[in-house]
N, C-alpha and C positions, 0 to 999 in steps of 0.2 A: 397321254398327249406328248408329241415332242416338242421339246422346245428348240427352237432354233432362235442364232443371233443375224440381227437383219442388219443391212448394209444401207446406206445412204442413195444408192441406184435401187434399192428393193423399194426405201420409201416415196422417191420418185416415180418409180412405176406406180404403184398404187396409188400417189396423188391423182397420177392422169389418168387411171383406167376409174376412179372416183369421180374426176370429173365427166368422162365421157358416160358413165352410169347416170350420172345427172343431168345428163344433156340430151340422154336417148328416151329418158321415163319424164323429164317433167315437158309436158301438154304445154298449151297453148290457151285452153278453153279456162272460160272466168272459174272463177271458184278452185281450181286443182294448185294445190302446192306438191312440194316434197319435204318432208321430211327423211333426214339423216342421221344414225346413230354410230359415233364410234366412242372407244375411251380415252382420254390424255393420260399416256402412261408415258413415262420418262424412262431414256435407256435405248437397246438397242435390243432387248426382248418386250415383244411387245404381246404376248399371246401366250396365258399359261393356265393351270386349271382353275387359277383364282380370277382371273380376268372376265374369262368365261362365267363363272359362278355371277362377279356382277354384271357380265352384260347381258345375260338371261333374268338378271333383275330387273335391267333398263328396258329389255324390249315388253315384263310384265306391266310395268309403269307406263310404256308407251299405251298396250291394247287395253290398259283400266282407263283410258281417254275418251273409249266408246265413239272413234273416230270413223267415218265411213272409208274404206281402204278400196281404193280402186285398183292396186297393185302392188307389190313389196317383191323383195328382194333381200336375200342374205347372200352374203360371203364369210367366210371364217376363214385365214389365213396366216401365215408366220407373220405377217405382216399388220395381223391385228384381228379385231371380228367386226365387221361394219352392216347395217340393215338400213333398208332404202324402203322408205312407203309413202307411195302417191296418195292425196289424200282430199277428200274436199271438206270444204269449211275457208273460217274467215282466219286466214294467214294469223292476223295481230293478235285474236284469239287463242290461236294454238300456240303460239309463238310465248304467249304467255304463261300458259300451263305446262310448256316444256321448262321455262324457266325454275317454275313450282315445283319441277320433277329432279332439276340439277340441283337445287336449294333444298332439298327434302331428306335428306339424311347423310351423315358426313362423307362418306364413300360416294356419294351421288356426285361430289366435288369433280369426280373423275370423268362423268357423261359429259359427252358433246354433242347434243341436239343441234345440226343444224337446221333452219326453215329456208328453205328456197324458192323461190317463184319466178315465174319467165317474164321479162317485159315484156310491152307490145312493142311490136317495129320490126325493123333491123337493124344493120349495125355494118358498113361497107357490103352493103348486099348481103348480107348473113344473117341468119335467123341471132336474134339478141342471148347472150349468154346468160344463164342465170342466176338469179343475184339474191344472195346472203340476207336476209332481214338481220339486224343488229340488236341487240340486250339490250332491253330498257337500264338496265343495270349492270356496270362492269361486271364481272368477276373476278374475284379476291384471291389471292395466291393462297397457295395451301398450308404454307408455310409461316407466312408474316400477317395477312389479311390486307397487306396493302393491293392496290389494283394490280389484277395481275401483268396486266400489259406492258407497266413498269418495270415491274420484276423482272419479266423475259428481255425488255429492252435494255436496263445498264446489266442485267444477270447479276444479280444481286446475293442468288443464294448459288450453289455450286451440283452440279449434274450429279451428286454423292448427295446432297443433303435432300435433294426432290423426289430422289428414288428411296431416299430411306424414306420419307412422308407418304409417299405413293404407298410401298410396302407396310407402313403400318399399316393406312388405312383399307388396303384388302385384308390383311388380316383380321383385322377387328371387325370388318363387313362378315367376313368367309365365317369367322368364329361364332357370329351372334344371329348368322341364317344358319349354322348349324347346329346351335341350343333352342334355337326357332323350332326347327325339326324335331328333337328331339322332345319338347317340352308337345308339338302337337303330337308324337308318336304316344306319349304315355297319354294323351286325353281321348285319340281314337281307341287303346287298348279299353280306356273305362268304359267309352261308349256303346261300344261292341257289345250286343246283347240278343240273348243271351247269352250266359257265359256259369256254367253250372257252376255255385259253391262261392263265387267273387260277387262283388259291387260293379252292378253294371246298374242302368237305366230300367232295370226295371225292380230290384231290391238290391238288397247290401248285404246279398250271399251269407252265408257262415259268421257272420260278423257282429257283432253286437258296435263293437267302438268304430267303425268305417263309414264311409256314407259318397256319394257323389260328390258334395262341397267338400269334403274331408280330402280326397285324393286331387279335385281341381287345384286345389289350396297349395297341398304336399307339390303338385306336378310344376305349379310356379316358382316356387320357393327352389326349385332346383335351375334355374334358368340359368344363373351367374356361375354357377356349378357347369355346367356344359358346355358353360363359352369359356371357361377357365381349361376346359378340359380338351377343347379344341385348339387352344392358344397351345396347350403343354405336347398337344400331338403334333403340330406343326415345328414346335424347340425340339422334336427327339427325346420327349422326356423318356424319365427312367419309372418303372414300377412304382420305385420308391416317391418319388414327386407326386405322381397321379394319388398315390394311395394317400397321401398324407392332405393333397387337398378335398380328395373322397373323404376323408372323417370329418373335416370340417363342414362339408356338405350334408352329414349325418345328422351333425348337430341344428346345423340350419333348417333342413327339415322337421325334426323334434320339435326345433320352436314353433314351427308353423302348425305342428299338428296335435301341439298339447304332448309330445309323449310319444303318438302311435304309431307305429312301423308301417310306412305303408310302402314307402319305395325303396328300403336299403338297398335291395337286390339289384336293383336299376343305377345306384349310386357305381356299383362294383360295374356290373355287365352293360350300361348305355355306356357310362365311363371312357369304357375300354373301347367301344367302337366309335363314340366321336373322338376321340383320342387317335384312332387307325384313319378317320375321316380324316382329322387334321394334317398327321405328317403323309395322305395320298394328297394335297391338296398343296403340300408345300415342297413335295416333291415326284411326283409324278411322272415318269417318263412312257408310261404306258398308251397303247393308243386309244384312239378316243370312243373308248365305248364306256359305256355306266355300269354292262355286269362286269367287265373287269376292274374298273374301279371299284366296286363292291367286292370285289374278292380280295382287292390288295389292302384293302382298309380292314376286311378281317384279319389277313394273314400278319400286317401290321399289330392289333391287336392282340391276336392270339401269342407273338411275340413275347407281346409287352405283358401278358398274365404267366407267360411261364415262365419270367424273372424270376418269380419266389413264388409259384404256386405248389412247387413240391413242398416249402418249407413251411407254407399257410395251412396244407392239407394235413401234413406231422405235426405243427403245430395243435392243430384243431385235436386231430387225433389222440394225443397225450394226453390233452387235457380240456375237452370240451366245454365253453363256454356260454353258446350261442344252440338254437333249436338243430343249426346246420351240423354242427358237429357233435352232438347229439347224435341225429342222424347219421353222420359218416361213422359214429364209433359204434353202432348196433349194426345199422346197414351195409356201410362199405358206400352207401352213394357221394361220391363228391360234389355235386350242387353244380352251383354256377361257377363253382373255383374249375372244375373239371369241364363243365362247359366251354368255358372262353378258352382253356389250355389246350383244348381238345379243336379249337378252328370254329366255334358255335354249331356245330352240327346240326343242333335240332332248328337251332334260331333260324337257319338256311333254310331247312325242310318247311318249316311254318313258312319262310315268304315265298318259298317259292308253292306252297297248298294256295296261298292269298292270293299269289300272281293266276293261278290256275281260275282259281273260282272270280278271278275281276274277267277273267276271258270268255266263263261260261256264257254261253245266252241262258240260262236257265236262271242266274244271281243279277242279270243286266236290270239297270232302272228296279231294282226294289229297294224297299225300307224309305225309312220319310225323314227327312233334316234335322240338322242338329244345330242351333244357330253357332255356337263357339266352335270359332275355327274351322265353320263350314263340314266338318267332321259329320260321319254318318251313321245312322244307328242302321250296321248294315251284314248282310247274308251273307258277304264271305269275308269277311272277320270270325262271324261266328263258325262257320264250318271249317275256314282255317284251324280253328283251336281247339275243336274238336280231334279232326286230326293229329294235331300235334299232343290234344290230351293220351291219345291212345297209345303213344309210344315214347312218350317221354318217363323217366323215373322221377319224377316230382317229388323233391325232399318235402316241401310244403303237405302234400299227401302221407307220405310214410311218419312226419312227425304228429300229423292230428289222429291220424285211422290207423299207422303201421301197416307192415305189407299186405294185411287183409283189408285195408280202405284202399291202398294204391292198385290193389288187383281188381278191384270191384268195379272204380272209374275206368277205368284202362278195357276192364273187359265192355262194360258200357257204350263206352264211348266207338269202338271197334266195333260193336252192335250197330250203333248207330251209323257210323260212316259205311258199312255195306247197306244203310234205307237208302231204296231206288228215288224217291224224290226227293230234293233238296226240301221244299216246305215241310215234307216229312218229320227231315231229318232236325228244323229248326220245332217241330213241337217236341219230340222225343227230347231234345236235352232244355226246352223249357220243363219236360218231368220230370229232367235228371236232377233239373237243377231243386225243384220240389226234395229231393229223396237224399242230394246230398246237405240240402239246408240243415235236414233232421237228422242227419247222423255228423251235423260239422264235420262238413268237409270241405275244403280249399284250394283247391289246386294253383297257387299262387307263380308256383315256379312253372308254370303255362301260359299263365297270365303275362310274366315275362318272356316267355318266347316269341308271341302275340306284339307284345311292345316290339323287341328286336324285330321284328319282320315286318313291322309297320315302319322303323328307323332305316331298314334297309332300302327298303320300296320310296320312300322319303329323297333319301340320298340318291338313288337310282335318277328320281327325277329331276332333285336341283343340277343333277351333273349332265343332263341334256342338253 
């Protein structure tokens, strides 16, 4: 997105091409209002990826109103993002619940619902202009809490101290919808079933200590971890900073799970791309599409792991401590260190098998609901990671089975992704999963490609 700085004629125009939008869409007939959405941002940028971020929040907020919409209207402009919807129902009703909507979470400070409606009459021969219904309740400054009206009238706080308040409060919005993300990405990964060898919805794979509640549990406990990690990618953080709040997310998890490892790997590798999400979001100059924003948030990322990924891989190397360098020191596979350093390659390939199989008419409307998070126990999650089983080096495989269990699944699962029907191919790895239960086998580092391509496809859509 580019940002441009607007000029006081820019904000002019738009006042009046606002009013005449309002003047051509609201009716005459009982019952129709308008409704108007922009956001009060202070400054002379008014339109940037964060902005966007909350105003595709406000217009969510507006359609969970379940309002009859006889018409609407977006603009999105340097000049800001603003949505117009004719609407019927009872003015002082809605008029209400927009209130509810501005008062509902601290960044919501920012929405300006207006409600408008037309008199009857005229007005020197002219159709009546129309007119503003007013807040049962002032609005509070952002700043002091005093009424804001006051505020703006002596200007009490200063054009520096409202945009620092504005700009935190996108941050801390932007930061905590994208641990949102994150945290539903690792519950669709659970969900996704089957999934040979892992804890999905229908048993607890290979696993004796894991279970459903076990990894809901682990998935939560990482939330303040990913808004922290979106906060540090929006500062430019360094390697060093992310990794040092990654262990303490380590431990946080431990607590929540007694002990069990169930998401390090996602500590290291979601980490890294809400971290790419953050500073594409706070710096952005890219235009406005989602899969480039998805690739600059990788590349961002992949940046940020090859700080010290040669000297984490030598480290490991020398002197292996963990199952990962175990592996690197018999196999030579680098994991997820190699992964992220590498651009996520496979992570890419998984979302984009996901995007392929959300397209198919053959995976359309199947599978049945998941009540948390709306989340779906669904066909291309599963064939997605099948896929991705078939070509990935999964250190998780090579440490349980060695290269004769990582050949076994691989050649498998490549079995199964040439079966001509998709339902087919969803029995074939419910046997897989039968076959690798009994020879414990895990394919965990899939199970995290699965997640990243679920974070990807996530991000894709809040940046719409």
């Amino acid at each position: 997105m580019k940002i441009h700085r607007i000029t006081l004629e820019d904000m002019l125009a738009a006042r009046d091409r606002r009013a005449e939008i309002q003047r051509s869409m609201l009716g005459g007939d009982d019952g129709i209002c308008l409704v108007c959405l922009t956001l009060n941002i202070a400054g002379d940028i008014k339109r940037t990826p964060m902005t966007r971020m909350l105003f595709g929040r406000g217009m969510k907020e507006f359609e969970a109103l379940d309002l009859h919409v006889a018409d609407s209207r977006l603009i999105d402009e340097a000049t800001g993002t603003e949505a117009f919807w004719l609407v019927n129902g009872d003015p002082e009703r809605i008029k209400r619940d927009l209130e509810a909507i501005e008062d509902s979470f601290p960044a919501a400070r920012l929405f300006d619902f207006d409600l408008l409606v037309r008199d009857p009459g005229e007005q020197n021969g002219q159709p009546a202009s129309p007119r503003k219904l007013s807040r049962a309740i002032p609005r509070s400054c952002i700043i002091c809490g005093a009424p804001a009206a006051e505020c703006a009238r002596s200007r009490r706080h200063g054009l520096d101290a409202v945009r620092a308040e504005t700009g935190r409060l996108l941050k801390e919005f932007c930061a905590e919808t994208l641990a949102d993300a994150a945290v539903i990405s690792l519950l669709e990964e659970l969900y996704t079933t089957p999934k040979p060898g892992l804890v999905d919805l229908a048993n607890c794979g290979a696993h004796t200590d894991m279970d459903v509640p076990l990894f809901e549990k682990s998935a939560e406990s990482l939330r303040s971890y990913f808004r922290d990690a979106a906060i540090l990618g929006m500062d430019s953080c360094s390697m060093q900073e992310l990794r040092e709040r990654g262990l303490a997310a380590e431990q946080e998890m431990f607590r929540s799970t007694g002990g069990v490892n169930t998401h390090k790997g996602m500590i290291y590798s979601m980490g890294l791309l809400i971290a790419g999400m953050g500073k594409v979001l706070a710096e952005s100059d890219s235009p406005e599409r989602a899969d480039e924003d998805a690739d600059a948030a990788v590349r961002y990322a992949a940046e940020l792991a090859r700080e010290d990924a040669a000297q984490q891989l030598g480290r490991s190397l020398a002197d292996p401590e963990t199952n990962g360098g175990h592996v690197l020191k018999a196999f030579g596979a680098k994991g997820a260190t190699g992964e992220a350093a590498a651009g996520f390659p496979d992570a890419l390939y998984c979302a984009s098998r996901l995007g392929y199989y959300r397209e198919s008419e053959e995976t359309n409307g199947t599978g049945s609901g998941k009540a948390a998070y709306n989340t779906v126990y669904n066909k291309p999650g599963a064939l997605a990671f099948c896929d991705s089983l078939m070509r990935l080096e999964d250190t998780n495989l090579l440490h349980r089975g060695g290269r004769e269990g990582l050949d076994f699944v691989r050649s498998e699962a490549a079995r199964i992704a040439e079966t001509a029907g998709y339902d087919e191919r969803i029995s074939e790895l419910e046997s897989l999963d039968a076959e690798m239960i009994r020879r414990r086998l895990s394919p965990g580092g899939s199970a995290d490609m699965l997640a990243l391509a679920y974070l990807i496809e996530n991000w894709r859509a809040v940046m719409n």
